[in-house]
N, C-alpha and C positions, 0 to 999 in steps of 0.2 A: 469524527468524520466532517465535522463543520470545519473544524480548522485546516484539512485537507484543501476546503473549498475555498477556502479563504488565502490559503496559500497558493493555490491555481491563479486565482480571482489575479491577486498580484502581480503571479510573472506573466501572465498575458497581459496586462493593462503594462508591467516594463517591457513586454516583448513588444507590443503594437508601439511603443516611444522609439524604441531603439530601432527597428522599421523605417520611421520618419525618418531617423537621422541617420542610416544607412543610405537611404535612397541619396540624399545631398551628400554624404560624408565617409562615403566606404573606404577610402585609402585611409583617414583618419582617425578609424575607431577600433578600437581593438579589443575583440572581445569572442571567447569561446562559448559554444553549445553542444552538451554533451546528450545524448539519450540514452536508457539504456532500457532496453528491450527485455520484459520477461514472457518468453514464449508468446505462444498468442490468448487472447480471450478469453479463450478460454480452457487451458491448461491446468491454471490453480482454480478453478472454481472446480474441475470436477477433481482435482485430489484430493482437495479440502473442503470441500463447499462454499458456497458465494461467498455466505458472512465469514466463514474462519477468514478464505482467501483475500477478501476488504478487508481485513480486522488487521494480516500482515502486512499488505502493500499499505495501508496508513500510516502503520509503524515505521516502516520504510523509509518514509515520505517523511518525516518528521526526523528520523534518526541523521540521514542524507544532510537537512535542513540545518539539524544544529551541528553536523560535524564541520562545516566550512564558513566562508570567514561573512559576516551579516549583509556584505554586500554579492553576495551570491542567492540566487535564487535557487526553488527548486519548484515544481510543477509535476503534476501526473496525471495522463490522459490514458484510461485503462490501466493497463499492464506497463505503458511507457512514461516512465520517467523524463522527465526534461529537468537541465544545469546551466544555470546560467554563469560564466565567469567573466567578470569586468576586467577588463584592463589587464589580460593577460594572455599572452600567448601559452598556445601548448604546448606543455612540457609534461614530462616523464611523472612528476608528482603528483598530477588532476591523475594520472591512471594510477600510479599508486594508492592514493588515497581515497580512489574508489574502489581497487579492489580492500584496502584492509575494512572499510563497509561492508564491501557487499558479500565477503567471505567469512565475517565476525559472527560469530554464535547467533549471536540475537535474528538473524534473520535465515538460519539453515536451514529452515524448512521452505525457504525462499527456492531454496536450491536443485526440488525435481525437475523446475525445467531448463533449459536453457538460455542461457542470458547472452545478449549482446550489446555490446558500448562501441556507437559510434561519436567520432569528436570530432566537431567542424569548429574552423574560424570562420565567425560569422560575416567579417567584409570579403570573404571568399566565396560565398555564397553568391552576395551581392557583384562579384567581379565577374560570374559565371551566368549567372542566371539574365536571361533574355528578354524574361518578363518578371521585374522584382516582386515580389511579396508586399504586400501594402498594409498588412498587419501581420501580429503575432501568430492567430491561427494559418494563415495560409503561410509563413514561414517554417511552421515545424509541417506542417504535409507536405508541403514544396520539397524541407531536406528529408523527411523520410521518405516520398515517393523517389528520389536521386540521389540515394544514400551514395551508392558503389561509385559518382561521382565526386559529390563534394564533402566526403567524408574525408578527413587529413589522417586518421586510423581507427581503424575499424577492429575490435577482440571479442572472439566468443568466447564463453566460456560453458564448457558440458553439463549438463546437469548429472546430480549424486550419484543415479542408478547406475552414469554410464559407464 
């Protein structure tokens, strides 16, 4: 669980950098943020209880971590996941490569609730937004309170029962 924090710790300390250099350099930087939503709150604490439910989403957090390339981050606030991707546009393969994660055995019991992945380019953010974001945290509230805006594509996915 520490290193969960520590991996948070991270991409908000790069998220609040890339911020700065958003605000000066949005046409210039290119770079995707993925979230991806497991239900709300508390969904997997009462199917599983707190700790099982922490015990997975850590696993998560770490499996997410090591399957993409070391300059990609990863972050989790609750149930949401944050992805950071440098230097690349979205393509078809960042959603590939999160479902064959997020569909992989290892985290099926992930799977009673519903999940959703929304994927922004983060200078699109900044080309939109009226009042930038001046850090990391108020950049991922910012896109999750305006998801059905600045989202470039948005997938649910059902959960097992349904």
């Amino acid at each position: 669980m520490i290193s969960d924090i520590q991996l948070c710790s991270r991409f908000i300390d790069t998220l609040d950098w890339i911020c700065q250099v958003l605000v000066r350099h949005a046409d210039d930087f290119n770079i995707a943020l993925v979230k991806i939503a497991y239900g709300d709150d508390n969904s997997l604490g009462e199917a599983y209880g707190a700790p099982e439910a922490l015990r997975q989403l850590s696993s998560l957090t770490h499996d997410l971590q090591n399957s993409f390339r070391k300059s990609d981050l990863v972050g989790r606030e609750g149930t949401d996941f944050w992805i950071l991707f440098p230097y690349t546009r979205v393509t078809d393969n960042v959603y590939d490569k999160l479902m064959d994660i997020l569909q992989g055995s290892a985290h099926n019991n992930l799977n009673i609730v519903e999940r959703e992945i929304a994927i922004f380019e983060l200078p699109v953010i900044y080309q939109k937004a009226t009042v930038k974001p001046e850090d990391g945290l108020a950049l991922l509230h910012y896109a999750k309170a305006n998801q059905a805006e600045l989202a470039s594509h948005i997938f649910r996915l059902a959960n097992a029962e349904s």
